[in-house]
N, C-alpha and C positions, 0 to 999 in steps of 0.2 A: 354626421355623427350617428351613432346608430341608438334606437329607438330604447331598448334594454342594454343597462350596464350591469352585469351583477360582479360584485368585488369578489376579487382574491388575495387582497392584501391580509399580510398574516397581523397585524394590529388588529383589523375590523372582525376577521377570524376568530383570534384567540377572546376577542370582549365579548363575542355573542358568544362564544361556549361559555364563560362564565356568567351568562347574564341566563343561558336553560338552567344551570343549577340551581333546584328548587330550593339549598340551602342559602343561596344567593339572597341577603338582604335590601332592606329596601333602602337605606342611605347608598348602598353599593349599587346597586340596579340603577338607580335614578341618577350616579352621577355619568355610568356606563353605558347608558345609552344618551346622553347628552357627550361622552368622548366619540361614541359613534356618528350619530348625527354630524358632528364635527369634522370627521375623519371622511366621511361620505360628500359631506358639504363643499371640501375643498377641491373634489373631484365635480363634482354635479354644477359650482360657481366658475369652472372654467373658462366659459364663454361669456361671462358680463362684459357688455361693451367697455372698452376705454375710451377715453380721451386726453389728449397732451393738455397740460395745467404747466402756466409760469412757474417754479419753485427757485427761492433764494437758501444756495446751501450755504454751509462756512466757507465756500471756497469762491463760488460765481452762482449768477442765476443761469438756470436750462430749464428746457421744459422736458416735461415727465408724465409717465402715465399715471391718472387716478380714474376710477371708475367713473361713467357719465351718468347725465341723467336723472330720471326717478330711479334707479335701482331695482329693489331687491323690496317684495315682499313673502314674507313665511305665515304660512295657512296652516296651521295643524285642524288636525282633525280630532276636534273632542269625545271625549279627555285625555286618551294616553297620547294622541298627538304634541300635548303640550311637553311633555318627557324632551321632547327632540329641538325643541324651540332653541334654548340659550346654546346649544350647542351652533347653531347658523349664527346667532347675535355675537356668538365669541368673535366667528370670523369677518362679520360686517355689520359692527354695534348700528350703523344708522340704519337696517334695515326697517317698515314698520311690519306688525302682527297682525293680520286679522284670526277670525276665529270662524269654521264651520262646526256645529252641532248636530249630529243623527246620531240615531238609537235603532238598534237592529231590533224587529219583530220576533220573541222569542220563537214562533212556529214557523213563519215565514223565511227567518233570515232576510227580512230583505229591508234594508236602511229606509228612514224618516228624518225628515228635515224637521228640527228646533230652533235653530239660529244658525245665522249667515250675518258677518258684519267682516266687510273687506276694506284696506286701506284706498283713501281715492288719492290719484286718480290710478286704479287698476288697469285700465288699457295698455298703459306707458311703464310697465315693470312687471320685467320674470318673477313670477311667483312656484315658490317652491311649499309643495304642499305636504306636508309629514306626518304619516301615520305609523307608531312601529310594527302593525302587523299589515299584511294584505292579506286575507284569505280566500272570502269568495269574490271579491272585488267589488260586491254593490255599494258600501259605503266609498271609494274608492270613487268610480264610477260615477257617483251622485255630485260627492265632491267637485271632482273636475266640470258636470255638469253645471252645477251653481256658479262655479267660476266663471264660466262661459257663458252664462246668460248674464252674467255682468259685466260683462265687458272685457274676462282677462282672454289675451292671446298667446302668452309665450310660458307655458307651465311644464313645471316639475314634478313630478310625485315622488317622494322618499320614501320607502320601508325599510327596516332593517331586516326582517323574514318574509317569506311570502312564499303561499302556498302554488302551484302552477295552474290550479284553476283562476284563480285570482287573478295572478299576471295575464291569463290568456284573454280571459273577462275584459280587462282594463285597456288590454292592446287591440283589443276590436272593436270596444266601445270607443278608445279614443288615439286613433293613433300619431296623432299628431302632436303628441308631447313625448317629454320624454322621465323614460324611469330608471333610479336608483334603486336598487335591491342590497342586503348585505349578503344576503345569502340564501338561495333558491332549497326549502324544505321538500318532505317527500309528497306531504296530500294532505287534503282535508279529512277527518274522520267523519260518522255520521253525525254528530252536533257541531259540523261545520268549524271545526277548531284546528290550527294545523298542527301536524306534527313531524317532528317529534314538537315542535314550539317551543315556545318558552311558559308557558300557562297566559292571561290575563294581564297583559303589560299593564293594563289603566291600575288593576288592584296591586299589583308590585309596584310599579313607580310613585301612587297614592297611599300605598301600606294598606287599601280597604279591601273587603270581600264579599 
């Protein structure tokens, strides 16, 4: 499978140009990028293992496929990470949540770790980690690296935008996972913000500024 997916399905399409519109509200933003995430999700959950399980239908027992295993956890990346969360739980309610926490250095741009709390046992379950922007890719970056000093092995990242220094940042720092994009934007400006974007997913999908 290859390393970057960026979508071109016209669903995930037409929801992020509704979700740049700065007249775009925040009940509408926030349930819009939880359909994306969603939309993104059943592409990026392709590969969970199965396993055949006994099932008694109305007619006879057979066996069938249900997902094995620990599963599935989802990692957003605080706070607007959280925007993308139920949109994964829609499609695999037992997944569990953990939470990564960084704050980007207003001069620097470059992330800080606040909290890390992952579901155990982490080893034994693809975790898909969800932020809806990429830009410069250090928050990104750090992310995956947290994960990996505890023990995960088989990771996802999900954005819904992302800048291509970002993407390029993330694919050489880590190329052994893999990534979901919705849609590849033109660049970073010089305060590091991509555009055209969508402004500040964390203060749209929170309403704050």
């Amino acid at each position: 499978m290859e390393q970057v997916i960026i979508f071109n399905h016209p669903l995930i399409q037409h929801k992020i140009s509704i979700l740049r519109n700065k007249a775009t509200g925040t009940n509408e933003f926030r349930a819009l990028v939880e359909e994306i995430a969603m939309l993104m999700g059943y592409e990026a959950l392709r590969d969970l293992p199965l396993e055949e399980v006994k099932v008694e239908t109305p007619i006879e027992t057979c066996m069938t496929p249900m997902i094995s295993g620990r599963k599935l956890a989802v990692v957003p990346i605080l706070r607007a990470g959280l925007g993308m969360v139920n949109g994964i739980l829609a499609l695999v309610p037992s997944a569990k949540v953990g939470h990564i926490g960084l704050y980007r250095d207003e001069v620097t741009h470059e992330p800080h770790e606040y909290y890390c709390k992952l579901p155990s046992p982490i080893e034994e379950r693809t975790i898909v980690v969800t932020d809806p922007m990429l830009a410069t890719g250090g928050s990104a970056v750090e992310a995956v690296n947290f994960i990996k000093q505890h023990g995960g092995k088989k990771i996802k990242f999900m954005a819904i935008i992302a800048a291509p220094e970002g993407l390029e940042r993330l694919k050489a720092a880590h190329p052994d996972i893999q990534i979901y994009v919705g849609h590849m934007d033109r660049c970073l400006n010089e305060n590091a913000y991509i555009c055209p974007g969508l402004g500040d997913a964390g203060d749209r999908i929170f309403g704050t500024k």
